[in-house]
DONUPA-294864 format. One record per residue (C-alpha): residue number from 1; x, y, z. Coordinates in nm, 2 decimals. Example, Ala and Ser with C-alpha at 12.3 -4.5 7.8 and 13.67 -1.06 7.14 Angstrom:
% DONUPA-294864
REC:1:1.23:-0.45:0.78
REC:2:1.37:-0.11:0.71
% end
This chain:
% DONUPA-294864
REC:1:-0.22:-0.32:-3.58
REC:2:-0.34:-0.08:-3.86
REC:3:-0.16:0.24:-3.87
REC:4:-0.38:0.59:-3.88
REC:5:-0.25:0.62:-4.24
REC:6:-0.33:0.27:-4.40
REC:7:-0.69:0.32:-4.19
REC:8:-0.72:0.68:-4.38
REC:9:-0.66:0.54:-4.68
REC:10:-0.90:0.25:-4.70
REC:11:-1.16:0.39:-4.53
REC:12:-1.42:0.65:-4.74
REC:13:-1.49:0.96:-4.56
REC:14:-1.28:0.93:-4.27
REC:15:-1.18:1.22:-4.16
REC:16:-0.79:1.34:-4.23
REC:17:-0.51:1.20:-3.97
REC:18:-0.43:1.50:-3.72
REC:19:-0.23:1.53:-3.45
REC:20:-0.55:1.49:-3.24
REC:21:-0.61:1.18:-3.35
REC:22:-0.31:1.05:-3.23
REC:23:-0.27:0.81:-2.90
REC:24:-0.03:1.06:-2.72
REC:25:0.03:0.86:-2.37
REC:26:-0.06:1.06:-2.08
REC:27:0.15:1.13:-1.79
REC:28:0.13:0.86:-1.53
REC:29:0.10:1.03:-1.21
REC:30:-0.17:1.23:-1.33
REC:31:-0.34:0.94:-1.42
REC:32:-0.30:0.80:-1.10
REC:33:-0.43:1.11:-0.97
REC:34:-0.74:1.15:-1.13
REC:35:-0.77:0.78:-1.09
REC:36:-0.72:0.82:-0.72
REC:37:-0.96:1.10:-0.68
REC:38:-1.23:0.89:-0.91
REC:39:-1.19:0.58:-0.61
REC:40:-1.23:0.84:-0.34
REC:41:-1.55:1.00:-0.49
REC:42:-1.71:0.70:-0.59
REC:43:-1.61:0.35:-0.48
REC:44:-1.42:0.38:-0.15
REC:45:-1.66:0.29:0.15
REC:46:-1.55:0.55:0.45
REC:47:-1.82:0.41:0.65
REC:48:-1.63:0.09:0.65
REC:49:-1.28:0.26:0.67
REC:50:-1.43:0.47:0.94
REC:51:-1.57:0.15:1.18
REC:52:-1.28:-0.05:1.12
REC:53:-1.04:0.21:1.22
REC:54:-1.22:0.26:1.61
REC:55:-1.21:-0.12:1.59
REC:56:-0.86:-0.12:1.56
REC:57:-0.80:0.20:1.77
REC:58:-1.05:0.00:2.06
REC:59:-0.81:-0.33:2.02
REC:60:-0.52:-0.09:2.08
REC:61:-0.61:0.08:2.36
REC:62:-0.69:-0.27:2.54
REC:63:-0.37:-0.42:2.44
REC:64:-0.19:-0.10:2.61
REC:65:-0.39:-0.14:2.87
REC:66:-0.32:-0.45:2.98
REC:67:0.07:-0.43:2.92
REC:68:0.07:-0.16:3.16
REC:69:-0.18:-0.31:3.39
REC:70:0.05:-0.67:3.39
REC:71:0.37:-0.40:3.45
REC:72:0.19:-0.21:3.75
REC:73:0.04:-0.50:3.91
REC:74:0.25:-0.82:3.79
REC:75:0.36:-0.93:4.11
REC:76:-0.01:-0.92:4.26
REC:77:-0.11:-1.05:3.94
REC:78:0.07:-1.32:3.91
REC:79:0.05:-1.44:4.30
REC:80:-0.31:-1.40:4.28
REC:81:-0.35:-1.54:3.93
REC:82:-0.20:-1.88:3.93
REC:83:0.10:-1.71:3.76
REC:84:-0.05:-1.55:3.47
REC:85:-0.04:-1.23:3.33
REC:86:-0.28:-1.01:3.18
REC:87:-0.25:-1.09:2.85
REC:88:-0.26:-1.48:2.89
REC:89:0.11:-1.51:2.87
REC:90:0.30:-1.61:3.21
REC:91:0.56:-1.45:3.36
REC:92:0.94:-1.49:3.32
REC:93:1.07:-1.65:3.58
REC:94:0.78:-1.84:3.70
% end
C-alpha cells in the first residue's frame, strides 16, 4: 500500500495531502442506516413482502382454526372420523 505522502511525492501535480484526503472510517451504524434506508427505497420488493405475509397470516388463521375446531368437536370428530383429528393427527388415547 502506498502512503498519501510517498503518492504526493512521485506524482507531478497532485494536489497537497489534506486532512480531506484522508480515509477517516465512518461510523458503522450510520452506515448501516443509510445502507438500510438505500434497500428500503430501492431494492426491497413490498409487493412480495406484502403477499407473502396474508399467505402466512391465511395459513395461521387455518391452523387456529382447526386446533380449536379438533378441541370443540374432538369427540364427534373422532367418532365420526375414523379417529382422526382435524389436523390429520389422531387422538390420544385412541
Amino acid at each position: 500500500m502506498v502512503s498519501a505522502a510517498a503518492y504526493h511525492s512521485h506524482t507531478p501535480g497532485a494536489p497537497a495531502p489534506t486532512s480531506s484526503h484522508l480515509l477517516l472510517p465512518q461510523n458503522p451504524g450510520l452506515r448501516i442506516l443509510e445502507v438500510r434506508e438505500a434497500f428500503c427505497d430501492e431494492d426491497f420488493d413490498w409487493q412480495l413482502c406484502q403477499q407473502l405475509t396474508a399467505q402466512q397470516v391465511r395459513h395461521a388463521n387455518l391452523a387456529l382454526l382447526r386446533q380449536h375446531a379438533a378441541r370443540s368437536f374432538g369427540g364427534a370428530l373422532g367418532a365420526a372420523g375414523g379417529g382422526d383429528t382435524a389436523d390429520g393427527g389422531e387422538q390420544p388415547g385412541s
